[in-house]
C-alpha positions as a LaTeX table, in Angstrom:
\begin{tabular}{lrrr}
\hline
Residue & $x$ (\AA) & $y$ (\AA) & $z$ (\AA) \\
\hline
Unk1 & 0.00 & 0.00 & 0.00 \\
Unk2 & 1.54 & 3.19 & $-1.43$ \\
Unk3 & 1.90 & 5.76 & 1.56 \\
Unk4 & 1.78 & 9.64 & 1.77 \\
Unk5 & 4.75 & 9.95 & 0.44 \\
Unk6 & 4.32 & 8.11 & $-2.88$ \\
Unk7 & 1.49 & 10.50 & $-3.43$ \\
Unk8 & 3.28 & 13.61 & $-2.53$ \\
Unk9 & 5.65 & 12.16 & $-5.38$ \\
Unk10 & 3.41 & 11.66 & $-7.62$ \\
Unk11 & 1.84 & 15.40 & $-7.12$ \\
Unk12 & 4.95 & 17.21 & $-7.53$ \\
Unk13 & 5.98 & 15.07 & $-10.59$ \\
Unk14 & 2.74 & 16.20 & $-12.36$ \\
Unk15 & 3.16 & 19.33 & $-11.28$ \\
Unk16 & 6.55 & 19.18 & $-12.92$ \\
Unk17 & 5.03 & 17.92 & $-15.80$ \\
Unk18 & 2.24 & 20.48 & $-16.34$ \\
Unk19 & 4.49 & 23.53 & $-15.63$ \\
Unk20 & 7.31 & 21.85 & $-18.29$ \\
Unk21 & 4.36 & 21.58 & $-21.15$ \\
Unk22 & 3.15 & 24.86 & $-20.26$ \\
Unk23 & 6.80 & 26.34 & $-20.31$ \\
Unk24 & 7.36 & 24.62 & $-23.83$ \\
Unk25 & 4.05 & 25.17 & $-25.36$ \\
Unk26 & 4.61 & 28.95 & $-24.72$ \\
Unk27 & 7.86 & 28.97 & $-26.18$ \\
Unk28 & 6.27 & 27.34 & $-29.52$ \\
Unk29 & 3.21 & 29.58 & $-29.69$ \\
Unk30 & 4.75 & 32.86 & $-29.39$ \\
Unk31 & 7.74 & 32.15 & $-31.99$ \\
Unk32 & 5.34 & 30.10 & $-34.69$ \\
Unk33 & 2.48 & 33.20 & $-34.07$ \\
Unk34 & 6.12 & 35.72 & $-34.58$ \\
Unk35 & 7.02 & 33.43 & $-38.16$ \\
Unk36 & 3.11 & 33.86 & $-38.61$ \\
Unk37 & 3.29 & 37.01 & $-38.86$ \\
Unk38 & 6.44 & 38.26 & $-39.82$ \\
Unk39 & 7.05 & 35.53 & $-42.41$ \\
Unk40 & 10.55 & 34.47 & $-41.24$ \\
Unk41 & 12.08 & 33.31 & $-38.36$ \\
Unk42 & 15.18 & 33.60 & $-36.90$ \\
Unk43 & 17.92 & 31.11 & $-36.13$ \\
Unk44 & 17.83 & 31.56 & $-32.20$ \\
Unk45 & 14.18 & 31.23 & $-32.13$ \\
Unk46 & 14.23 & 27.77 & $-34.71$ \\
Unk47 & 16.23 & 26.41 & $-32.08$ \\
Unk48 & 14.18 & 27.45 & $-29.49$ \\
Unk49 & 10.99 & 26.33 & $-31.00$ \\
Unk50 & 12.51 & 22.80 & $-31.75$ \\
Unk51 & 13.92 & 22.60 & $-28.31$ \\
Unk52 & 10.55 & 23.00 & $-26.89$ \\
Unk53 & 8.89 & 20.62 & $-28.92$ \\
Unk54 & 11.74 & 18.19 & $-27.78$ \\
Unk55 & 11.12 & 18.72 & $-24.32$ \\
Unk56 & 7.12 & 18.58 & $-24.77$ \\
Unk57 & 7.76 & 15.41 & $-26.12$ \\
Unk58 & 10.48 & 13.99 & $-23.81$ \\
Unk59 & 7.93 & 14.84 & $-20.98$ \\
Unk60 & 5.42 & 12.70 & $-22.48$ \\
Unk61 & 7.50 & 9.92 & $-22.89$ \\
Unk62 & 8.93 & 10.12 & $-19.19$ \\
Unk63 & 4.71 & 10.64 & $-18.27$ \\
Unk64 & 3.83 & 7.32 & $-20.96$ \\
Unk65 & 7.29 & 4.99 & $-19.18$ \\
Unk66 & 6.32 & 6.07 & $-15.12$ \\
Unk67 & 2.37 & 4.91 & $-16.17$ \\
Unk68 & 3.38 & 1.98 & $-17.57$ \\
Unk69 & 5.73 & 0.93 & $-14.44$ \\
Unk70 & 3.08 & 1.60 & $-12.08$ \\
Unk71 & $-0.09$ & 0.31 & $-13.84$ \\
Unk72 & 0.94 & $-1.62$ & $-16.24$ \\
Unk73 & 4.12 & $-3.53$ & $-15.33$ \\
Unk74 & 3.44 & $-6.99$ & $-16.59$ \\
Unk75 & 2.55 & $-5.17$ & $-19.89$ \\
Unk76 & 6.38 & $-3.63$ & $-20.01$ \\
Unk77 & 8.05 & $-6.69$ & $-19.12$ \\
Unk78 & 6.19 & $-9.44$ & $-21.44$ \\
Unk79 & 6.24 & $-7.39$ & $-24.85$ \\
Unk80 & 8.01 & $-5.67$ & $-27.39$ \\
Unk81 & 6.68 & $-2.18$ & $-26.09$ \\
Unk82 & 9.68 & $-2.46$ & $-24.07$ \\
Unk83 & 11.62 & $-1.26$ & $-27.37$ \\
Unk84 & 9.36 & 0.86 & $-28.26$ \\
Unk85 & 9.20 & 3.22 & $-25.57$ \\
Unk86 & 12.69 & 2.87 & $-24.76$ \\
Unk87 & 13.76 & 4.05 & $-28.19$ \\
Unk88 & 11.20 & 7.23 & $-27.58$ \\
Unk89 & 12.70 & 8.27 & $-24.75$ \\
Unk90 & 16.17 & 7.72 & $-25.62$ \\
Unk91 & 15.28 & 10.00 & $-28.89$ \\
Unk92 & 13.20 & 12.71 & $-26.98$ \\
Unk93 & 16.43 & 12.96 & $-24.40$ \\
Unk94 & 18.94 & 13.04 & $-27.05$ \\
Unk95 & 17.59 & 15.81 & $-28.90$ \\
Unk96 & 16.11 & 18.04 & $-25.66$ \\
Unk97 & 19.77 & 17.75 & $-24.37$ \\
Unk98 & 21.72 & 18.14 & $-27.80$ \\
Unk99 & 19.42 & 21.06 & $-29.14$ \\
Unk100 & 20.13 & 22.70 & $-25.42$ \\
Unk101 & 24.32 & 21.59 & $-25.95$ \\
Unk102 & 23.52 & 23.63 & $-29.51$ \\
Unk103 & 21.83 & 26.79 & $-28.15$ \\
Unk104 & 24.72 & 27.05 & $-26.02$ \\
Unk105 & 27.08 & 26.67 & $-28.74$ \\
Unk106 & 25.48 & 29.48 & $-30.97$ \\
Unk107 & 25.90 & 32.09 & $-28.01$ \\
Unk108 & 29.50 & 31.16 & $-27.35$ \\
Unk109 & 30.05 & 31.32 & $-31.00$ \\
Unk110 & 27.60 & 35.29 & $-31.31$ \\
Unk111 & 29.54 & 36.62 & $-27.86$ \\
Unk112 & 33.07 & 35.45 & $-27.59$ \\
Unk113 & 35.90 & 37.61 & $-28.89$ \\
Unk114 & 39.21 & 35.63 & $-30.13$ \\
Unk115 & 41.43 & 36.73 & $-32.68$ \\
Unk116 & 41.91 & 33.03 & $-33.50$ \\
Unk117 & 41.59 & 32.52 & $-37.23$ \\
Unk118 & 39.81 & 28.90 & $-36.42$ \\
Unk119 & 36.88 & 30.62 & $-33.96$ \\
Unk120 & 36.65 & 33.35 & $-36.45$ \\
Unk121 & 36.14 & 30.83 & $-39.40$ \\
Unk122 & 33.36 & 29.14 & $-37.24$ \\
Unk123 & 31.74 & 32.66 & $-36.11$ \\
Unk124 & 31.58 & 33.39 & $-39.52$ \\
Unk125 & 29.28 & 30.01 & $-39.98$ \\
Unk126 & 27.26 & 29.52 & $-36.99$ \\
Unk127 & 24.35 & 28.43 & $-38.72$ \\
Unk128 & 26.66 & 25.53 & $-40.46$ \\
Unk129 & 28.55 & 24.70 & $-37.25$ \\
Unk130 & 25.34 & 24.20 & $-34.93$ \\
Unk131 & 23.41 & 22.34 & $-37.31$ \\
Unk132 & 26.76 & 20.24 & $-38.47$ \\
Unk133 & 27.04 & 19.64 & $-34.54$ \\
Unk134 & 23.47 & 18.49 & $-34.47$ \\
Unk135 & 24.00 & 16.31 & $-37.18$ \\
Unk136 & 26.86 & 15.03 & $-35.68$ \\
Unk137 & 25.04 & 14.12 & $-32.92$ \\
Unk138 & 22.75 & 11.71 & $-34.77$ \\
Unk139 & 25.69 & 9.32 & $-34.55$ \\
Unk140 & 25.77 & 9.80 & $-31.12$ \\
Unk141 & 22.09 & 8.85 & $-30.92$ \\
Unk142 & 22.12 & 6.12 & $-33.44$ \\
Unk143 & 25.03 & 3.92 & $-31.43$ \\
Unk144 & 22.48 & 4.47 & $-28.31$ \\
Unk145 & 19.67 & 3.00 & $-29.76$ \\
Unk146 & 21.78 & 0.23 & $-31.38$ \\
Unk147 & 22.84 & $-0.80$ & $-28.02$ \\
Unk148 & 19.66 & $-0.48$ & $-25.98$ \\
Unk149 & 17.87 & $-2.36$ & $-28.63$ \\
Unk150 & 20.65 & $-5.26$ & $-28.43$ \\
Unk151 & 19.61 & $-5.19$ & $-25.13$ \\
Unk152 & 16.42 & $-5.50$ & $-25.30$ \\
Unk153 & 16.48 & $-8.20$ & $-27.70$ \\
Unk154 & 18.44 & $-10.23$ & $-25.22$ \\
Unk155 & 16.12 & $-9.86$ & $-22.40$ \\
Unk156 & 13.04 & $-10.58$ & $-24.85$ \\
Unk157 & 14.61 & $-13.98$ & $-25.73$ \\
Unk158 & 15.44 & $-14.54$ & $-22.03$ \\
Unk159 & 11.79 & $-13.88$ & $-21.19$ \\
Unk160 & 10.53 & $-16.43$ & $-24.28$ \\
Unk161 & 12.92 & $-18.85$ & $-22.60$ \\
Unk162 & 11.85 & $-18.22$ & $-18.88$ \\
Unk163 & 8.54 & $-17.10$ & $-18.12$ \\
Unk164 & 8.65 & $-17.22$ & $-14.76$ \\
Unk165 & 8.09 & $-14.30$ & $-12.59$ \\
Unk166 & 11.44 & $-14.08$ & $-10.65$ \\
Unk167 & 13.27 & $-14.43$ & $-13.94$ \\
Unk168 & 11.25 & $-11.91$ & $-15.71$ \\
Unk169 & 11.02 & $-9.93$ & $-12.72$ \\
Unk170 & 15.17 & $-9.90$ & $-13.05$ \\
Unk171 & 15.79 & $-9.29$ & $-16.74$ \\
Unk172 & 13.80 & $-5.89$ & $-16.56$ \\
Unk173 & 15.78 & $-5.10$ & $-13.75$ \\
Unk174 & 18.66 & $-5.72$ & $-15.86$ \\
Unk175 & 17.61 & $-4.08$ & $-18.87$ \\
Unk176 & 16.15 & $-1.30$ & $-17.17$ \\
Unk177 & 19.66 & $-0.45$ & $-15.58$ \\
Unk178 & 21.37 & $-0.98$ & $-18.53$ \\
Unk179 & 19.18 & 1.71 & $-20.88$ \\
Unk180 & 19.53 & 4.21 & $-18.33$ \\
Unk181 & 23.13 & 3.66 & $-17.87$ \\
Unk182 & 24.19 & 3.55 & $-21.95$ \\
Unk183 & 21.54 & 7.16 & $-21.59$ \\
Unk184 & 23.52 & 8.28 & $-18.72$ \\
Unk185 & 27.34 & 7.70 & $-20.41$ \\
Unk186 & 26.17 & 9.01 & $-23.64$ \\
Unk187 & 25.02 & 12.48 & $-21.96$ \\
Unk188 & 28.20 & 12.68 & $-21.09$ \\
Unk189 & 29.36 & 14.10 & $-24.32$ \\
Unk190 & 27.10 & 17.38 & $-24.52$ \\
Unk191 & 27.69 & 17.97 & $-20.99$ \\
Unk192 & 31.31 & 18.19 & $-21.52$ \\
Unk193 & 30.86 & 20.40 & $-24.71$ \\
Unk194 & 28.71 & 22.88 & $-22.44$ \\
Unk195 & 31.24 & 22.84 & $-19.56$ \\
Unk196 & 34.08 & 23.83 & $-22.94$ \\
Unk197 & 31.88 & 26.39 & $-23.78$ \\
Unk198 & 31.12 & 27.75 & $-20.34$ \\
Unk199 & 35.11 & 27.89 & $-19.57$ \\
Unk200 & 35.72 & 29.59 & $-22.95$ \\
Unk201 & 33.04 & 32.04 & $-22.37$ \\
Unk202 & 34.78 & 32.78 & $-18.70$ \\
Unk203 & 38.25 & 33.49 & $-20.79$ \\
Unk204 & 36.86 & 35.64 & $-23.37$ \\
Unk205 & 34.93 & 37.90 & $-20.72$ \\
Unk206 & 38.15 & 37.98 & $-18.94$ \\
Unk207 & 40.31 & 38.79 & $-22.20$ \\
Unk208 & 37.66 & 41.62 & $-22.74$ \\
Unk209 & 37.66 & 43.14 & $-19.24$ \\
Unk210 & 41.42 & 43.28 & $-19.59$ \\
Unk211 & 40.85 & 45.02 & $-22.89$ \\
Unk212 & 38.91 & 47.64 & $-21.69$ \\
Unk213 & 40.23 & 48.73 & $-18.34$ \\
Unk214 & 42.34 & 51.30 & $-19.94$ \\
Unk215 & 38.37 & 52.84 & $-21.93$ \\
Unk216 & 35.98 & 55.23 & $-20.47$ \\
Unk217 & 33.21 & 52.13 & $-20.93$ \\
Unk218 & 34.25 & 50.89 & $-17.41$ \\
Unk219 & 32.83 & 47.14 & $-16.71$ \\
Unk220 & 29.13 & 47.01 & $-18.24$ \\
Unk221 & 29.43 & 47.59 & $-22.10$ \\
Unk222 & 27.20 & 46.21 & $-24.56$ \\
Unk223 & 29.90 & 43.25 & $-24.73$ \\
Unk224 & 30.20 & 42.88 & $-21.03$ \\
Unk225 & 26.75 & 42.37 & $-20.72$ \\
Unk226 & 26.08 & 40.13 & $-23.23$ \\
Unk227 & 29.42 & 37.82 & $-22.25$ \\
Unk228 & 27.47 & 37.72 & $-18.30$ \\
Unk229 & 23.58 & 36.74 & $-19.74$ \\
Unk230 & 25.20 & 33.81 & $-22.38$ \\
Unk231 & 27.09 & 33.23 & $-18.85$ \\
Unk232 & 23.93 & 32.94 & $-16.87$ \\
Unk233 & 22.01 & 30.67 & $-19.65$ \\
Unk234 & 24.81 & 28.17 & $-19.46$ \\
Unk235 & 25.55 & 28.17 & $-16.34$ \\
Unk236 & 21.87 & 27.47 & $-15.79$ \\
Unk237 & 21.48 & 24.78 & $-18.16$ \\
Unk238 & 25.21 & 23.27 & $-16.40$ \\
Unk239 & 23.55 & 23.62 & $-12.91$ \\
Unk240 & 20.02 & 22.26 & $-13.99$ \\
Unk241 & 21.67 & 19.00 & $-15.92$ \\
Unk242 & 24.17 & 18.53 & $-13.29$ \\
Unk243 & 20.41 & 17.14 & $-11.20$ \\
Unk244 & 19.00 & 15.89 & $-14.28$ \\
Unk245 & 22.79 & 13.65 & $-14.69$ \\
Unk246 & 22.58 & 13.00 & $-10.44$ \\
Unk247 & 18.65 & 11.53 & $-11.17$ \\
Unk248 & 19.76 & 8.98 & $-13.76$ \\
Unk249 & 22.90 & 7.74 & $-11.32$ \\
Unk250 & 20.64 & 7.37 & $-8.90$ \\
Unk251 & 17.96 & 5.89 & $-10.56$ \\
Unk252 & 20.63 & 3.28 & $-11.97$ \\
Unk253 & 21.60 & 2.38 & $-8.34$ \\
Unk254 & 17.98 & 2.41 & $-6.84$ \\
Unk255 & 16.87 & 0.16 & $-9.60$ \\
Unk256 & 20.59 & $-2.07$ & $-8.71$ \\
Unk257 & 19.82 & $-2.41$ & $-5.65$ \\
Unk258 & 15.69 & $-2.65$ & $-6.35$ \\
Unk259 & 14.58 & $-0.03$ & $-3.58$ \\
Unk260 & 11.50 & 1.08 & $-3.27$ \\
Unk261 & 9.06 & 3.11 & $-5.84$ \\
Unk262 & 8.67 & 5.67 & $-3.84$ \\
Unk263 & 12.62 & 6.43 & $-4.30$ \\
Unk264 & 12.07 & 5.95 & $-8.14$ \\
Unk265 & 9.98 & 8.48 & $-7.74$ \\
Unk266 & 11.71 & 10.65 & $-5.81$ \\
Unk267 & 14.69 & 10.37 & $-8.29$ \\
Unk268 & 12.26 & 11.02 & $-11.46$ \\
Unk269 & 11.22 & 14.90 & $-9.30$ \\
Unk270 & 14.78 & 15.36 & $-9.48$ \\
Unk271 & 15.62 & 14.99 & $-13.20$ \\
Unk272 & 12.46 & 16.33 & $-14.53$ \\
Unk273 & 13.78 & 19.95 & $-12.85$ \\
Unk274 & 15.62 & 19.72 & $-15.95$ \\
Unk275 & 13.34 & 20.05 & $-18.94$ \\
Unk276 & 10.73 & 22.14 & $-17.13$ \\
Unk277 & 12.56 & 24.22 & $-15.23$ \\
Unk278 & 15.08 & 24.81 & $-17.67$ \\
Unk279 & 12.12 & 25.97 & $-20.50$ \\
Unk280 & 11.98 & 29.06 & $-18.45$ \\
Unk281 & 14.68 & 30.17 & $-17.67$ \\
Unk282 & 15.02 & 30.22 & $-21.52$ \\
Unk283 & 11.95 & 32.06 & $-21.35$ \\
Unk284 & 13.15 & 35.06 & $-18.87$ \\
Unk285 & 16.51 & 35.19 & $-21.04$ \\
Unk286 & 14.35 & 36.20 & $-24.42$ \\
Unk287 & 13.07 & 39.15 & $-24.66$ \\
Unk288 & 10.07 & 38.31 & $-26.64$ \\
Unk289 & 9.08 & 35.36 & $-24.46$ \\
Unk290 & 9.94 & 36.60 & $-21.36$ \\
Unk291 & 7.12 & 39.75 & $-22.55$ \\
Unk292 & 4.88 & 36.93 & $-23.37$ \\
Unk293 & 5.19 & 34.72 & $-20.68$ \\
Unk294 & 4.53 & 38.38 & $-18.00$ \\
Unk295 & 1.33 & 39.19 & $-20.16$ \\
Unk296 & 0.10 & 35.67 & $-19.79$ \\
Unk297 & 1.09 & 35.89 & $-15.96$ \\
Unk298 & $-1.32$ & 39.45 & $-15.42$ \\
Unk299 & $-4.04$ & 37.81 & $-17.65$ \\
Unk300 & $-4.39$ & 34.88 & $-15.80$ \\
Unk301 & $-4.14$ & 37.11 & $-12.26$ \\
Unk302 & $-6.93$ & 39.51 & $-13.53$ \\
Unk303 & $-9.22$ & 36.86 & $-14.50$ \\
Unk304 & $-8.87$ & 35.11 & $-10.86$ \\
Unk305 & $-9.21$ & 38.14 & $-9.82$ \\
Unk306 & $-12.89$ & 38.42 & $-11.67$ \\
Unk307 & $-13.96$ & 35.49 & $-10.69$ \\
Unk308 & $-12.98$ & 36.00 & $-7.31$ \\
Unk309 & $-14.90$ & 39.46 & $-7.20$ \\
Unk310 & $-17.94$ & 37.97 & $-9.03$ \\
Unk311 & $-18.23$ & 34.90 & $-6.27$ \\
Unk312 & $-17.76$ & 37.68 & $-3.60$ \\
Unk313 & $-20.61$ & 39.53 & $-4.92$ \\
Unk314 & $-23.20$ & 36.35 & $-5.43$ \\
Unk315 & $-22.26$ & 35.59 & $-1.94$ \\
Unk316 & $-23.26$ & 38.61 & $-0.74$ \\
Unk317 & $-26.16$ & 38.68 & $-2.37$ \\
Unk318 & $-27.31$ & 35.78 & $-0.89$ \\
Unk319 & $-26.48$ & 36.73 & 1.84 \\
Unk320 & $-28.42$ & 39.69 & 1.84 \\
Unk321 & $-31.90$ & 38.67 & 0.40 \\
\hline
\end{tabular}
């Protein structure tokens, strides 16, 4: 019997969930009504756009898998929908965290300063060098899947061969740990891009300051500025997949050493601070969305505050005749 805790769990993970879609959908809506209307669309806000859509769709699949486990467990472990929702997730992750690595990549490349003739080459072609890193990525994602899916097909013969509940009951276990594991190595690789990028960034603010100590423009230039918010976006995104990384370790140990749901649970809050909390502090770091996102905010306040006044005034009137 599931205790208040599992259903505090469950309460803040849909609350995670809702605010993440909301975040997302936002995002979407104001830069496809922008392209609407304006007829083009910039590169920033394509990556933005897809990003959300990623995440949208990476929240679904993490909503679809923690179903599943809880209702629908002998479903999981007796059929190929194993595969299939393993290879959705892995997909959703790859490209909310790659199309994140990206965005990160195009500020470094719009920001930084160097007189090297390599970094100027690529500054010249951001749009070729974030969507040749995406592409590059693809590899990245297609060796994941390859070896989840080998995986999988293991355990699916094992289960064919052993129907029994312990034994089925095991292989999951097995496979389970093993998808989030080859997940958790192979987000490795954008994190340590990001971390390149966020280091880089620190030296070219640093090569700038030095630059213009000897100017009347003192510390907070147009440059200055800019080098501190593409700071504050990656360091953001570093800080908020540093718990997203912590969640899968964990989850790969809890599921090891086959603790209880509620810690699966508990480890599943932590990681999805990621995707939805991460969607807005993209959204406070645009200047469009972040206008958006406070007119939405005093819409929603006046019209709670209407419907607050009108139920004061029918209970007063009931009151009084």
């Amino acid at each position: 019997m599931n205790g208040v805790p599992h259903y505090i769990l469950l309460t803040t993970l849909s609350v995670e969930f809702v605010m993440g879609i909301l975040g997302n959908a936002l995002t979407v809506l104001v830069n496809i009504m922008a392209w609407v209307k304006r007829r083009k669309i910039s590169f920033v806000d394509q990556i933005l756009t897809t990003l959300a859509i990623s995440r949208i769709a990476y929240l679904f699949s993490l909503t679809a898998n923690l179903f599943l486990y809880e209702r629908y467990r002998a479903i999981i472990t007796t059929s190929r929908i194993l595969r299939h929702t393993s290879t959705f997730w892995t997909v959703t992750n790859h490209f909310s965290i790659w199309l994140a690595t990206c965005l990160s990549i195009f500020y470094f490349l719009k920001i930084a300063n160097f007189s090297n003739s390599i970094f100027l080459h690529l500054k010249w072609r951001i749009k070729k060098m974030v969507s040749g890193t995406l592409l590059a990525s693809l590899l990245f994602l297609f060796l994941n899947i390859l070896v989840a899916n080998t995986r999988i097909h293991v355990f699916i013969y094992r289960i064919e061969a052993n129907t029994s509940f312990s034994a089925i009951s095991s292989n999951y276990s097995q496979v389970l740990r093993h998808i989030i594991f080859t997940n958790t190595l192979f987000t490795l690789i954008p994190f340590t891009v990001t971390l390149t990028v966020f280091l880089l960034l620190i030296f070219s603010l640093w090569k700038h300051l030095k630059n213009v100590q000897y100017n009347a423009q003192g510390s907070r230039d147009v440059s200055t500025v800019a080098h501190i918010k593409a700071l504050q976006m990656v360091v953001s995104f570093l800080l908020l997949y540093s718990f997203y990384f912590l969640s899968l370790l964990l989850q790969f140990c809890n599921i090891k050493y086959k603790q209880k749901s509620s810690v699966s649970l508990l480890f599943w809050a932590i990681g999805v601070i990621f995707p939805s909390g991460h969607s807005y502090v993209l959204i406070l770091g645009n200047t469009k969305l972040r206008q958006a996102f406070i007119s939405m905010v005093w819409w929603l306040r006046c019209r709670l505050s209407a419907v607050e006044f009108l139920s004061f005034l029918k209970c007063t009137s009931s009151f009084i005749f």
